[in-house]
C-alpha positions in Angstrom: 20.9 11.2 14.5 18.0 9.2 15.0 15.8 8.0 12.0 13.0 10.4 13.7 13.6 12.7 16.0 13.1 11.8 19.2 9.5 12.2 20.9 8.1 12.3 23.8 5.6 9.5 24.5 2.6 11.8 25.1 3.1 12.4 21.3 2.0 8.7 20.8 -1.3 9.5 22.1 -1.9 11.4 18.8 -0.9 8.9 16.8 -4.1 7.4 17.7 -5.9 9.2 15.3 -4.4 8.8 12.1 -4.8 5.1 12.1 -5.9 2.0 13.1 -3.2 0.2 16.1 -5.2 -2.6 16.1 -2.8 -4.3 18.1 -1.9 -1.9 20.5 -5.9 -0.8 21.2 -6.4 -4.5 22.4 -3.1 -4.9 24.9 -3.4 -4.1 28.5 -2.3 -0.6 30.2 1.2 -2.2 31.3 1.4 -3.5 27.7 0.6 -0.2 26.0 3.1 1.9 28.5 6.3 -1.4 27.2 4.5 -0.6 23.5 5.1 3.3 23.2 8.7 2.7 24.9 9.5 -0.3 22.8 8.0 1.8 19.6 10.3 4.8 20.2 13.1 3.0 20.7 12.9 1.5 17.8 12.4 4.6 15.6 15.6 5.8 17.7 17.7 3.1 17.1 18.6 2.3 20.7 20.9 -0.4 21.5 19.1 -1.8 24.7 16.6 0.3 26.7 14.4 -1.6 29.9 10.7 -2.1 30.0 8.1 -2.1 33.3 7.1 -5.3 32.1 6.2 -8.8 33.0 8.3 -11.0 30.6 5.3 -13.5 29.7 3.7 -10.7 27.7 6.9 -9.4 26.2 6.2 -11.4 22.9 2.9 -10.1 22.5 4.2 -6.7 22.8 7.0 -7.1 20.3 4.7 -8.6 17.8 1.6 -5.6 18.5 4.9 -3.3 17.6 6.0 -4.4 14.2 1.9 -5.5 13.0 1.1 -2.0 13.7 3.4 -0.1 12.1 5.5 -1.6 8.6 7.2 1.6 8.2 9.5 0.4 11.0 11.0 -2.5 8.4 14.7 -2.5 10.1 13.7 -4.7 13.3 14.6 -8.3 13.3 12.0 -11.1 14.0 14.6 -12.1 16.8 16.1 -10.2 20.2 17.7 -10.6 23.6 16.3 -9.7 26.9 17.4 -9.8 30.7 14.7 -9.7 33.3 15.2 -7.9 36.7 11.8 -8.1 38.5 8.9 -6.6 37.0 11.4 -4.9 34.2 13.1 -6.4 30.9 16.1 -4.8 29.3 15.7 -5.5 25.8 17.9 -5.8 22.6 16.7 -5.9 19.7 18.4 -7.0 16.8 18.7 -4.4 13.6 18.6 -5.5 10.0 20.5 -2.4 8.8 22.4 0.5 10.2 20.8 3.7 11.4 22.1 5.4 8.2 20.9 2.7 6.0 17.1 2.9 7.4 17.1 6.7 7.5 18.0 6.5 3.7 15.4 3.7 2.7 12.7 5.5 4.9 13.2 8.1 2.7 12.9 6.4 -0.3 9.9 4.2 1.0 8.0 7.4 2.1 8.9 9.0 -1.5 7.6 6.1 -3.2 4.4 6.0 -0.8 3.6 9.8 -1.7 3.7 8.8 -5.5 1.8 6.2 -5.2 -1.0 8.2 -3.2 -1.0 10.9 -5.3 -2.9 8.9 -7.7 -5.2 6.7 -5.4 -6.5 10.3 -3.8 -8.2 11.0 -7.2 -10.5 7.9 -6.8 -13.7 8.5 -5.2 -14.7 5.2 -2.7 -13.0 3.3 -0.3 -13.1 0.8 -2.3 -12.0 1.9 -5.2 -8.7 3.3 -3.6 -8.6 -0.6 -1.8 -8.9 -2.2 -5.5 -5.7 0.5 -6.9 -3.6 -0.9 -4.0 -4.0 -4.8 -4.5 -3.5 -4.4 -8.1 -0.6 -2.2 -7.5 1.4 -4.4 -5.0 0.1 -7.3 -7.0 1.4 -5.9 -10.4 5.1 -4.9 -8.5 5.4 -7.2 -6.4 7.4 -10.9 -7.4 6.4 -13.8 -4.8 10.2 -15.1 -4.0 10.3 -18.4 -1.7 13.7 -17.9 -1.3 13.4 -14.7 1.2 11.4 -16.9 3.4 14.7 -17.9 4.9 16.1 -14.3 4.7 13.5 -11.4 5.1 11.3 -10.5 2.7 8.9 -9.7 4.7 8.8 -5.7 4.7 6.8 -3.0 2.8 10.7 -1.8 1.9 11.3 -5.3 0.0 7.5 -5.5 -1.6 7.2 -1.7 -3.1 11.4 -1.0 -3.1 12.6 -4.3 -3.8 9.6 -5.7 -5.9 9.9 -9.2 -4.7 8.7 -10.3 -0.9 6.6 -13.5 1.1 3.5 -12.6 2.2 4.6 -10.4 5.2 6.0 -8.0 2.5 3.0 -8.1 0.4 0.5 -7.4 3.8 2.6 -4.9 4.9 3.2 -3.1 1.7 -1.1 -3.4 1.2 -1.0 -2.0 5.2 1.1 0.9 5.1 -0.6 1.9 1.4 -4.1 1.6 3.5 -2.4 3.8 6.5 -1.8 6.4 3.7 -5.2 6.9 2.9 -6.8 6.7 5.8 -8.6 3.5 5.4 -8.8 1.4 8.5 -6.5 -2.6 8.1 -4.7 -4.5 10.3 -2.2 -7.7 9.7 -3.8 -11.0 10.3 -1.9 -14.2 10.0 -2.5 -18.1 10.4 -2.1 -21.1 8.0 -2.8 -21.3 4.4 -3.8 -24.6 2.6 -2.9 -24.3 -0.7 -1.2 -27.2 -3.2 -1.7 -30.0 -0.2 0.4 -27.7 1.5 -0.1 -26.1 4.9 2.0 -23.2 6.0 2.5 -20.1 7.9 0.9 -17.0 6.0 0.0 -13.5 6.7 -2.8 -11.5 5.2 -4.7 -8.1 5.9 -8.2 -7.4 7.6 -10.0 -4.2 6.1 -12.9 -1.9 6.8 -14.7 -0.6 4.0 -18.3 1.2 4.7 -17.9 0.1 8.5 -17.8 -3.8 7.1 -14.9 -5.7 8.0 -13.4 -8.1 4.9 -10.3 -10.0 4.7 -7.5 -9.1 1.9 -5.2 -11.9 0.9 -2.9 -9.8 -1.7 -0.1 -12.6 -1.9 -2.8 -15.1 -2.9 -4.2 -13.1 -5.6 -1.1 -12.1 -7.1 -1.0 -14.9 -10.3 2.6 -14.8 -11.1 4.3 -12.3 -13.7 2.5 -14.3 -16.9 -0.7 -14.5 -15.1 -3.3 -11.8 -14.2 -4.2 -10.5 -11.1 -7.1 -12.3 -9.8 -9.7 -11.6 -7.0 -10.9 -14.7 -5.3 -9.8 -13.2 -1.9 -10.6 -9.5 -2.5 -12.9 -8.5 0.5 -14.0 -12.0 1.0 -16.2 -13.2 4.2 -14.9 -15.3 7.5 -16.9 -17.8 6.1 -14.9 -18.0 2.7 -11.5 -17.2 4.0 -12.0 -20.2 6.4 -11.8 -22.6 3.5 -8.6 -22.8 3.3 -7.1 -20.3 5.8 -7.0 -21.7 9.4 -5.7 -21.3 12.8 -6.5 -17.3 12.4 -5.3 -14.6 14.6 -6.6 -12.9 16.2 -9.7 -15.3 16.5 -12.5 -13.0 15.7 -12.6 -10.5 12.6 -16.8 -10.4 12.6 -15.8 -10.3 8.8 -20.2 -11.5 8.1 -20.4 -9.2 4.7 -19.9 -10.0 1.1 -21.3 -6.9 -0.2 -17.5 -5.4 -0.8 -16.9 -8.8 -2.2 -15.1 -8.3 -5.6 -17.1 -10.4 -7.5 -20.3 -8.8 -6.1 -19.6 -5.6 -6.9 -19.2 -6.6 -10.1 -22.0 -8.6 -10.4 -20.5 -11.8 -11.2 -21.1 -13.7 -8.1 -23.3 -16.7 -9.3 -25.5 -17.4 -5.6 -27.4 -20.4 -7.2 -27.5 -21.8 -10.8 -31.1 -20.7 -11.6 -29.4 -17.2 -11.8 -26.3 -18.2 -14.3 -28.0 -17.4 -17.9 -28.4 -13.4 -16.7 -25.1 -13.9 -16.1 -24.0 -15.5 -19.2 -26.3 -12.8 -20.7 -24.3 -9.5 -19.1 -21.0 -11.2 -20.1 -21.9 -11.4 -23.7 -22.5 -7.8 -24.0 -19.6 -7.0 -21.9 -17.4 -8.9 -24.6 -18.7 -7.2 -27.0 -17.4 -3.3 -25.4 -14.1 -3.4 -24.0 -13.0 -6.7 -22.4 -10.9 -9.8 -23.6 -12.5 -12.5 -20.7 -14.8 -11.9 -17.6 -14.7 -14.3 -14.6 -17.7 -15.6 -12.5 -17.2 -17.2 -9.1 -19.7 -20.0 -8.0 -21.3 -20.2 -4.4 -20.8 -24.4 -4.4 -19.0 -26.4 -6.7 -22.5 -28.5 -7.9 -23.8 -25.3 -9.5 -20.2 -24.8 -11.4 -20.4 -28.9 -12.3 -24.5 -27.6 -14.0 -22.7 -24.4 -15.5 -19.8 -26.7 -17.0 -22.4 -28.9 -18.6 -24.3 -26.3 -19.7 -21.8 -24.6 -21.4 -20.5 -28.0 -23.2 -24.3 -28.6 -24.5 -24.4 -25.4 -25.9 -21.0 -25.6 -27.1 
């Protein structure tokens, strides 16, 4: 009656091919052995179940858990634990009954398979990345409400359509997972409106370069479009307004997936903005209503503003 059947834990070992586990490649052998118990008694809905485990780590294990795997969306951020020793008896604290997950599972994984039926006919990596941001940008609501009450699953982003920006990473992460292309959840502080809070994004591989993917800031609102300002963006640009990032190091160095450099609208210095202005006027002239550039520094937008008026 379990929402999987129940495995064995060599089966885990498998698992390691199919995706990422960022978080449980970088825990200690102790950690992992708590991980695939804690893992499988989740996906069996135990009540309590005891881990050989120091209780100073038990955090880190929890959270390695639920980053590496948003299909398991029923687990409360909160639990209860006893510790004998070097054990823990843990309880964790369900969102739903056993028969509620089993039936969104299958609804989630239904939805999932639609969704990837299409992204398997694109050809990169990067193209199949691009489908999924616009998708859980274009069906996803950001609801500040939920930050008090969930909203943080890949159930409440794809099912629901609204989420906080757990939902939308996850959602992105388990979309990612599905095809095969290598992400993990990253989360820190976002700046944004003189406001500083908690956030979570994604870090993704795309031609063996690492990038980071903020989904939850790209998505405009429902009478804005989708925009791309943190599609596949550098350390160095995620940093200015992203902080306190972990884990620490994501040797995100490239821009070359860079949205706006793969389509050639990344203005690097103002001596290049006229063959820019140039492309975008025969581009207006096929198919497109507007086209965006972004600006390495703000001094070279200031020239491009001024430019623009003069000609004006």
């Amino acid at each position: 009656n379990s929402v999987f059947p129940r495995q064995q834990r060599l089966d885990f070992k498998s698992l390691l091919n199919d995706k990422t586990y960022y978080y449980y490649n970088n825990l200690n052998d102790s950690e992992k052995d708590a991980y695939i118990t804690m893992y499988y008694s989740f996906m069996s809905f135990d009540d309590s179940f005891v881990m050989e485990l120091d209780v100073d780590n038990l955090k880190s294990v929890f959270i390695a858990v639920l980053y590496d795997n948003p299909q398991i969306f029923w687990v409360n951020n909160d639990y209860k634990y006893i510790e004998n020793h070097k054990s823990v008896l843990f309880t964790p604290n369900y969102r739903c009954t056993e028969k509620d997950a089993q039936e969104k599972t299958f609804q989630l994984n239904n939805k999932i398979n639609e969704i990837v039926s299409y992204i398997n006919t694109l050809g990169s990596d990067y193209d199949k990345e691009l489908y999924i941001h616009d998708y859980v940008c274009d069906n996803t609501v950001y609801d500040e409400s939920l930050i008090q009450s969930n909203g943080d699953s890949a159930y409440d982003s794809l099912m629901l359509g609204k989420a906080i920006c757990e939902g939308y990473s996850r959602a992105v992460q388990i979309l990612l997972d599905a095809v095969d292309i290598d992400n993990y959840l990253v989360v820190g502080d976002g700046q944004s409106n003189g406001k500083v809070e908690p956030h979570m994004w994604n870090v993704v591989k795309i031609d063996n370069l690492y990038y980071h993917l903020d989904a939850t800031w790209d998505d405009s609102g429902a009478d804005e479009s989708t925009v791309y300002f943190y599609f596949n963006v550098s350390d160095e640009i995620i940093q200015k307004d992203h902080f306190n990032i972990e884990p620490a190091n994501q040797f995100c160095i490239s821009d070359s997936a860079y949205y706006y450099v793969v389509e050639n609208s990344y203005i690097y210095n103002y001596k290049d903005f006229s063959g820019h202005i140039d492309r975008s006027a025969e581009t207006l002239k096929k198919d497109k209503n507007s086209v965006e550039f972004v600006f390495n520094n703000s001094d070279d937008f200031k020239k491009a503003l001024e430019a623009c008026d003069r000609s004006s």
